[in-house]
C-alpha positions in Angstrom: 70.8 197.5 21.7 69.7 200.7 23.8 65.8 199.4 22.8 66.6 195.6 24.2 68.2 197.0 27.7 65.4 199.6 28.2 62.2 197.0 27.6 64.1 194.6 29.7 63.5 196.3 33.1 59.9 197.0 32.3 59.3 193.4 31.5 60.9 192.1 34.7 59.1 195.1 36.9 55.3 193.4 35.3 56.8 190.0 36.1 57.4 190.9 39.8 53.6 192.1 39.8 52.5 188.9 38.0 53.6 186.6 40.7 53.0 189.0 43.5 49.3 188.7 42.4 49.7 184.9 41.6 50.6 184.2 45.4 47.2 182.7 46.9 46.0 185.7 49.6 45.9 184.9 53.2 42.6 183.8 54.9 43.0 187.4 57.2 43.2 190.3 55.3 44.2 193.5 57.8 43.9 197.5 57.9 45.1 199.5 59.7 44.1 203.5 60.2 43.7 205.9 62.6 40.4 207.3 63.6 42.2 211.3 64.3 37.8 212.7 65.3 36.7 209.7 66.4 36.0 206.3 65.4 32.0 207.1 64.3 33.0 210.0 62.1 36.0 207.4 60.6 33.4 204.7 60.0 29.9 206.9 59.5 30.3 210.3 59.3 33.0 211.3 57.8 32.5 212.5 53.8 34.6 209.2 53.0 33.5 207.4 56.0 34.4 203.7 55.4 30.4 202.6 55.5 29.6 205.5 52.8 32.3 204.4 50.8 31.5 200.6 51.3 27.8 202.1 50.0 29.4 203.9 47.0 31.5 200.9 46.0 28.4 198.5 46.4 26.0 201.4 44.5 29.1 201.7 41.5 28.7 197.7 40.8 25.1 197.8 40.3 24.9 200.4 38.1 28.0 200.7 36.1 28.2 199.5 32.3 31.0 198.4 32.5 34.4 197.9 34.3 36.3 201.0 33.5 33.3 202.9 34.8 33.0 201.0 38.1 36.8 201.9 38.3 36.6 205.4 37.4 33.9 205.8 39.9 35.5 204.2 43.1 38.7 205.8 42.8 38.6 207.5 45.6 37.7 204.3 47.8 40.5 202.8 49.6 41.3 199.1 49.0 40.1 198.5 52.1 36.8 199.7 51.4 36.8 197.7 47.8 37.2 194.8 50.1 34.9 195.3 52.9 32.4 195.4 50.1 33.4 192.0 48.6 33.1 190.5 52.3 29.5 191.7 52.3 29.1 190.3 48.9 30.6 187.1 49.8 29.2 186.8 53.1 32.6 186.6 54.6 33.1 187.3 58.1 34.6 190.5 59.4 35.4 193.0 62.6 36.7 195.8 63.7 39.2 196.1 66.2 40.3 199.3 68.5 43.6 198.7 69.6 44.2 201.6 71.8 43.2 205.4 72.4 46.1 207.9 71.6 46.5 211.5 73.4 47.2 213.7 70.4 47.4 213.8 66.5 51.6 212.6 66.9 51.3 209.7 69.0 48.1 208.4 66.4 50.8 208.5 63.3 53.3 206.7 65.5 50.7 204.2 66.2 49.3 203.6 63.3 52.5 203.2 61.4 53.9 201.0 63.9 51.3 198.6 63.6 51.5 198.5 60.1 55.1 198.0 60.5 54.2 195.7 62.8 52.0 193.6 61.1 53.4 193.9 57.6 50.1 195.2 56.7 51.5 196.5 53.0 52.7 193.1 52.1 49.7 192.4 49.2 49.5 188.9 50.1 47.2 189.8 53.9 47.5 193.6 54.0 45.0 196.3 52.9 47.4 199.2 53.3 48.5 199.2 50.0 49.9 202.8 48.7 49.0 203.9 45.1 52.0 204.0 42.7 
């Protein structure tokens, strides 16, 4: 009996995922992140600037065997950078947004994480903010 209650959970937890990945996505996907040295170290310069790793990700496809090596080799990529490679693939349309200048390293968390509050940007369905389990 201890076996049947135990595997029960487990099966309702990978049911919950099922139809959260079921639900058709939203035509906007959103990130949000700060930019703490500036906005062309975040997106250039940076060693995981969002460009290099948009490169990296792109680079992996086309030279990876297989799946589990294209996943071993992005996983340090955000989703968001997994995605802003599929929009280049796809040709799908996409911008960046600066939404406003903070004075110090506090007030860019408080930012940041009110706007994702904000914008529900960890609901999988539009957001890109996802955290890893």
């Amino acid at each position: 009996m201890s076996h049947t209650s135990e595997a029960a959970p487990k099966r309702t937890l990978l049911k919950d995922r099922a139809l959260c990945f079921r639900q058709k996505p939203a035509s906007v996907q959103i990130y949000i992140g700060k930019a703490g040295n500036g906005l062309v170290r975040r997106w250039l310069r940076d060693r995981w600037a969002h460009c290099l790793a948009v490169r990296d990700v792109l680079e992996a496809k086309d030279r990876c065997r297989d799946f589990e090596e294209m996943v071993t080799r992005c996983k340090d990529a955000k989703l968001a950078d997994c995605y802003l490679a599929l929009a280049l693939l796809w040709g799908f349309d996409t911008a960046l947004f600066v939404v406003r200048e903070c004075s110090g390293a506090t007030e860019l968390k408080t930012t940041e994480s009110d706007l994702i509050r904000i914008h529900d940007a960890t609901n999988m369905r539009h957001g890109l903010n996802c955290r890893r389990e």
